[in-house]
N, C-alpha and C positions, 0 to 999 in steps of 0.2 A: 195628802193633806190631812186625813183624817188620825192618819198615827203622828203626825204634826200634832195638832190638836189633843190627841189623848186621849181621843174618840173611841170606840168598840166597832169594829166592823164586822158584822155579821157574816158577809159572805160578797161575793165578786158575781156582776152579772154582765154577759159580755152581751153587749146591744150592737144590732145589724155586723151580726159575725158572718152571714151566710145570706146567701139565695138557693132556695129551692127550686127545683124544677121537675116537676112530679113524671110529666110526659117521659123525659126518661131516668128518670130515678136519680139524681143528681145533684151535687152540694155545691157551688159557687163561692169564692172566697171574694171577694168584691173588691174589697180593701186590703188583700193580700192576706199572709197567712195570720191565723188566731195566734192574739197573744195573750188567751184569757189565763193560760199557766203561768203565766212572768207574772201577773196582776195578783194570781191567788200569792204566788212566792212573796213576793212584794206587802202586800197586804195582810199578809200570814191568816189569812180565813178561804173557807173554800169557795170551789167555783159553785154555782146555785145553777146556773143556768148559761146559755148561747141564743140566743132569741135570733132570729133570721128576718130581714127584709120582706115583708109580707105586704104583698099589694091589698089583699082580703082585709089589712087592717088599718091599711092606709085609707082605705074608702068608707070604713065603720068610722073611724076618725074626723073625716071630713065630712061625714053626715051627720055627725056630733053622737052618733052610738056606738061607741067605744066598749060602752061594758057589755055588747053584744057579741063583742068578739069570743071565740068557745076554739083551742087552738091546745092541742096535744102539751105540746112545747110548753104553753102556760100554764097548764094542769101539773107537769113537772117541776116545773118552777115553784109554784106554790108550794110543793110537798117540801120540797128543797128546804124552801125557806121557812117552811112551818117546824121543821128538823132544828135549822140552824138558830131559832129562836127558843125551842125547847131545851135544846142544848146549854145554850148562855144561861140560860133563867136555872138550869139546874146547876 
C-alpha cells in the first residue's frame, strides 16, 4: 500500500513472529513460518526487527503501563530504526 501510495518506507517490522520459551531455550513460530524476508523483498527496505508474542507485555498493556515495558528485542529494534531513519535523512 505504501509503494502504492509513493510513500517512503523505512523498514519492515515483523509483529508476533515468535514465541519464546526461556525454560527451554526455544522459538515457536505460532503462525507458521516468518515471512519477514518476502515483506523486506516486497517493500524494498530492511527488516528492523521480529517482535515475539510476549505475555510480560500483554499484562503491562492491560494495566495501561506499556512504556514500562524494558525487553532486549525492543532495544534492537530501536537502534534498527534509529539507523534506518539516519540513513533516509542522509
Amino acid at each position: 500500500m505504501a509503494l502504492k501510495m509513493e510513500k517512503p518506507v523505512l523498514g519492515v517490522v515483523e509483529n508476533m513472529s515468535y514465541f519464546y520459551v526461556p525454560d527451554i531455550d526455544k522459538k515457536f513460530e505460532l503462525f507458521g513460518k516468518s515471512r519477514g524476508e518476502e515483506m523486506v523483498q516486497a517493500a524494498h527496505a530492511p527488516l528492523l526487527g521480529q517482535l515475539p508474542i510476549d505475555p510480560k507485555l500483554a499484562k503491562l498493556c492491560d494495566e495501561g503501563n506499556i512504556e514500562r515495558y524494558d525487553a532486549d528485542v525492543m532495544n534492537s529494534l530501536s537502534e534498527s530504526l534509529s539507523e534506518a531513519i539516519s540513513t533516509k535523512a542522509n
